[in-house]
DRENDO-1510 file (C-alpha; in Angstrom, 1 decimal, always signed):
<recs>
REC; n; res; u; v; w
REC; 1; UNK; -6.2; -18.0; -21.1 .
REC; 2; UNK; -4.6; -15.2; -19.2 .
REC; 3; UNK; -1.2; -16.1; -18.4 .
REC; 4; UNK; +0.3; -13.9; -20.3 .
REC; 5; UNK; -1.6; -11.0; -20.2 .
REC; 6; UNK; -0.1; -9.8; -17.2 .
REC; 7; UNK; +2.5; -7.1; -15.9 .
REC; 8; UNK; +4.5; -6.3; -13.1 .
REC; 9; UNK; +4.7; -3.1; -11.0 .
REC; 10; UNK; +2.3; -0.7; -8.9 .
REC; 11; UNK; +1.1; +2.3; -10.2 .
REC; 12; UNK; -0.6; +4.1; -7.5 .
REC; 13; UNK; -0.9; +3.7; -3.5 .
REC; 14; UNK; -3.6; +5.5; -1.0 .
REC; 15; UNK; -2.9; +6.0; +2.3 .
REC; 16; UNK; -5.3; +7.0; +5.3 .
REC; 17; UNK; -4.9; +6.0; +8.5 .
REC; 18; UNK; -6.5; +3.0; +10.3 .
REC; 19; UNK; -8.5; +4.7; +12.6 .
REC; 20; UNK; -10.2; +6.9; +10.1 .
REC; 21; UNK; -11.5; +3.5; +8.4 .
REC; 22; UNK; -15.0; +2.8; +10.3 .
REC; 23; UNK; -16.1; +0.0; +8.2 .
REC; 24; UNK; -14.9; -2.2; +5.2 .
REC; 25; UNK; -17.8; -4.9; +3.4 .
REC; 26; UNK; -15.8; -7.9; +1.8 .
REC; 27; UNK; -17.6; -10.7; -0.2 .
REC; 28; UNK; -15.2; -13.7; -1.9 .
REC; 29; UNK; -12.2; -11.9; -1.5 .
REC; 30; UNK; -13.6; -8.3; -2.4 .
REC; 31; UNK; -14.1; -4.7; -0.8 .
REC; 32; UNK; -16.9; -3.3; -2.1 .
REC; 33; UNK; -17.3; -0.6; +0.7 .
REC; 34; UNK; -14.6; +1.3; +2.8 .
REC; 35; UNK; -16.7; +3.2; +4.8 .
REC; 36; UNK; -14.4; +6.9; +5.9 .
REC; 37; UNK; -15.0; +8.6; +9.4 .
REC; 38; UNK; -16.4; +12.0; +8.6 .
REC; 39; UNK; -14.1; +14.6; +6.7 .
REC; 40; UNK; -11.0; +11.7; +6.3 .
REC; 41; UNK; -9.9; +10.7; +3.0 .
REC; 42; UNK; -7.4; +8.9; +1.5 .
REC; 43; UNK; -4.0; +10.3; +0.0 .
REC; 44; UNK; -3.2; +9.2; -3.2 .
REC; 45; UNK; +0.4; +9.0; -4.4 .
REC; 46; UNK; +1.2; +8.2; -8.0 .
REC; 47; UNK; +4.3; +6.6; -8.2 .
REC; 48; UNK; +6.9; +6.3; -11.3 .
REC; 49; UNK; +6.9; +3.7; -13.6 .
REC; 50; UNK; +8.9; -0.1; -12.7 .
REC; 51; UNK; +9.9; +1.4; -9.4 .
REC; 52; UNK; +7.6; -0.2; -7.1 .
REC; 53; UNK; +6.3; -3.0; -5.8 .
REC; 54; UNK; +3.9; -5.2; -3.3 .
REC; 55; UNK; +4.9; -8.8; -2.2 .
REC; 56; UNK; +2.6; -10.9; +0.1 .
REC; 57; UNK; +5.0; -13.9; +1.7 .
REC; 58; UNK; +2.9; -16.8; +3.3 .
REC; 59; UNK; +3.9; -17.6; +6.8 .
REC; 60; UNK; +3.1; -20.8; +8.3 .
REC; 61; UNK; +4.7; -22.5; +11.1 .
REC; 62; UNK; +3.4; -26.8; +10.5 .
REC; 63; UNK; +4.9; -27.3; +14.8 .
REC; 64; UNK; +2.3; -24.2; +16.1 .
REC; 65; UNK; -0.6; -24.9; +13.5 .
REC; 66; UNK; -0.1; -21.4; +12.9 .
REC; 67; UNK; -0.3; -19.3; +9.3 .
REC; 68; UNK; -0.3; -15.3; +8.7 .
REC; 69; UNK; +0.8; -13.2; +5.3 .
REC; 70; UNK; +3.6; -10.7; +5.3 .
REC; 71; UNK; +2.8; -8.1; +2.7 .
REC; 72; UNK; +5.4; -5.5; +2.4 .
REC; 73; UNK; +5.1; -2.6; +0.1 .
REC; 74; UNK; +7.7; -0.3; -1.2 .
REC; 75; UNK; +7.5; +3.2; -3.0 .
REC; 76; UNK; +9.6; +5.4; -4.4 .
REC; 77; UNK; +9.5; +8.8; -4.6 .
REC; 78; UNK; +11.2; +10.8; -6.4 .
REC; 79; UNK; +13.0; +14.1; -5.3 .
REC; 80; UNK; +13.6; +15.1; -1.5 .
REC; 81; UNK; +11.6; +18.3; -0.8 .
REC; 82; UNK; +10.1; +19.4; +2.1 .
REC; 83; UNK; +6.8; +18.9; +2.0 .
REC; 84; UNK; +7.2; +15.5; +0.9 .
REC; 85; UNK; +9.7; +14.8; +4.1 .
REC; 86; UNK; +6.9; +16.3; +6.1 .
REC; 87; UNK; +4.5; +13.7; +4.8 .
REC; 88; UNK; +6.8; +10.9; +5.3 .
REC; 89; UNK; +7.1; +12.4; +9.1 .
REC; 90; UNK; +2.9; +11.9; +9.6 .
REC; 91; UNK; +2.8; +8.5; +7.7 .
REC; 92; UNK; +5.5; +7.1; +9.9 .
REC; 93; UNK; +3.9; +8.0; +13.1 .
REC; 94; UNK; +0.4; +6.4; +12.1 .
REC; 95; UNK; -0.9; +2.8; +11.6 .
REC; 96; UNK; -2.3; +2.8; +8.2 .
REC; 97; UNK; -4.4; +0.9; +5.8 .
REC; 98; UNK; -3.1; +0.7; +2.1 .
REC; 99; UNK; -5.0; +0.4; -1.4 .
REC; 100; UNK; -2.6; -0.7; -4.0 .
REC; 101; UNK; -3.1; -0.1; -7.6 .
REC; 102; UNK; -1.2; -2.7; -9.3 .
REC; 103; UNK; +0.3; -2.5; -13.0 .
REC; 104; UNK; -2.5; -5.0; -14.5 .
REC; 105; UNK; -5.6; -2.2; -12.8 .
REC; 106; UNK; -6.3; -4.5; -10.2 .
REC; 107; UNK; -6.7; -2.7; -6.7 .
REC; 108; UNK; -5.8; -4.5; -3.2 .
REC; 109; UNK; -6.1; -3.6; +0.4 .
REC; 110; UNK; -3.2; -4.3; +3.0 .
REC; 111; UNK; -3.3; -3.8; +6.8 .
REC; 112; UNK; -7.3; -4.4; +6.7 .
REC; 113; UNK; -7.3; -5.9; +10.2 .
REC; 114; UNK; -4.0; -5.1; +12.1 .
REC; 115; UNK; -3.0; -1.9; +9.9 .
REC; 116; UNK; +0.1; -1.3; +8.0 .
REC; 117; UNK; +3.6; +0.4; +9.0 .
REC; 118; UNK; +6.1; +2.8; +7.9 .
REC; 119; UNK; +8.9; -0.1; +8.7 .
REC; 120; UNK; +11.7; +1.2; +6.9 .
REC; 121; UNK; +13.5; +3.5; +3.9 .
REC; 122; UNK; +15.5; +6.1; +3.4 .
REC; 123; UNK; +16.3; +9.3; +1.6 .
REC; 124; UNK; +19.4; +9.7; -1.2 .
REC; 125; UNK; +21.0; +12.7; -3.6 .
REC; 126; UNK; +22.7; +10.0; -5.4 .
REC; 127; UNK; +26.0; +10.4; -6.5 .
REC; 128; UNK; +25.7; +11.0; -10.4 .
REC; 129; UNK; +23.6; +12.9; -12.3 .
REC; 130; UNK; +21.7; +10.2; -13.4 .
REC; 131; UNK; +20.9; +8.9; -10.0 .
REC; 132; UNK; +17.9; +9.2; -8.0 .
REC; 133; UNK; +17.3; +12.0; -5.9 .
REC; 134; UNK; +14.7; +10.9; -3.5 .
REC; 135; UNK; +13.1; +8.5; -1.4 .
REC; 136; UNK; +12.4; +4.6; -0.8 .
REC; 137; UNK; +9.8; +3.6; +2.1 .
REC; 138; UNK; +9.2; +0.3; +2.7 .
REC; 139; UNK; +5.8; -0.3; +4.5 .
REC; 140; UNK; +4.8; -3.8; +6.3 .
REC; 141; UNK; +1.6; -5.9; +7.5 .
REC; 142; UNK; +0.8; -8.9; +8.9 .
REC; 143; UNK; -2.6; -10.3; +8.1 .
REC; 144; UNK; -4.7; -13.4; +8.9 .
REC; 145; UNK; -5.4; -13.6; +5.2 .
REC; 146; UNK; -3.9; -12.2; +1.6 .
REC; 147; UNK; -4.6; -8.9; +0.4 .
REC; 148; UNK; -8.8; -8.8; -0.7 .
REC; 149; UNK; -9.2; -7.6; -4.2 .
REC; 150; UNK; -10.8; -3.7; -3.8 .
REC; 151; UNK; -13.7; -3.0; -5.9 .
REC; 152; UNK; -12.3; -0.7; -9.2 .
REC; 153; UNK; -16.2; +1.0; -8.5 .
REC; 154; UNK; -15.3; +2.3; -5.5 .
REC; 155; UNK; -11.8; +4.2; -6.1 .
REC; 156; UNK; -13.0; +7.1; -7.0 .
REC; 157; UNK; -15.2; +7.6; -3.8 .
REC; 158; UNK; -11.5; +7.0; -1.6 .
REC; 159; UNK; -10.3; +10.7; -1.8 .
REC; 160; UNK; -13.7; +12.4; -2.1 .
</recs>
C-alpha cells in the first residue's frame, strides 16, 4: 500500500519551447521519447523547497458532451536579477511545453498538444527582511487529456 508514501511539492521544471519539440512517443500514459529539433534543449530550473506546485482541474461540461484538463503550474523564484527578468521576458513570449519534477521523483509533461503559457505572476522586494525577494509565474494549459507520466530514463537526455 502506498498511500502514505507520498509528498507534496515540485522540485524541478524544464522549459523549451513547443516548436522546438519535433516528436513525443507515449504508451499507457508515458513519454518515453521527446524527440529535440537540432541544437534545442530544455532549461532546467530548480526551484526552492514547498514553494511550488502543479494542479490539473478536470473540465467537463455534461450539456456540450465536452471534457478538457486545466493544469496550471506555478514557480517561484527567488531574487529579482536581471538575467533572470530577461528569462521571464523569452518564456512569456513563447508557447511552451513543461516537464515537471514532482516532490515523490515522478516526472510529468504539460502543454503536450496545445503548449503551455506564461499566464500570469509577478515580481516583489517584500516588505521585511524576511520576505521574499523575487518572483511568482503562473503558467497554464489546456489539454484533451491529464498530464502523461515522462519516463525518469529519459531526463537526463532533455538538456543534452
Amino acid at each position: 500500500m502506498d498511500c502514505k508514501e507520498s509528498i507534496g511539492g515540485i522540485k524541478a521544471v524544464w522549459f523549451i519551447p513547443f516548436e522546438n519539440v519535433t516528436a513525443i512517443t507515449e504508451a499507457s500514459g508515458v513519454v518515453t521519447t521527446i524527440t529535440k529539433a537540432s541544437g534545442k534543449v530544455f532549461y532546467k530550473y530548480q526551484l526552492v523547497k514547498q514553494t511550488s506546485s502543479l494542479t490539473e482541474n478536470i473540465t467537463a461540461s455534461v450539456e456540450n458532451g465536452t471534457v478538457f484538463y486545466a493544469q496550471e503550474l506555478s514557480i517561484i523564484l527567488n531574487k529579482l536579477q536581471a538575467n533572470t527578468r530577461n528569462e521571464i521576458l523569452l518564456l512569456a513570449k513563447n508557447n511552451l511545453l513543461a516537464v515537471v519534477q514532482d516532490g515523490n521523483d515522478k516526472y510529468w509533461l504539460l502543454g503536450k498538444v496545445n503548449g503551455a503559457d506564461l499566464t500570469g505572476g509577478n515580481g516583489a522586494t517584500g516588505t521585511a527582511y524576511g520576505d521574499r525577494n523575487g518572483y511568482t509565474l503562473t503558467f497554464t494549459a489546456n489539454e484533451p487529456a491529464l498530464a502523461p507520466e515522462v519516463s525518469s530514463t529519459i531526463i537526463a537526455g532533455l538538456t543534452a
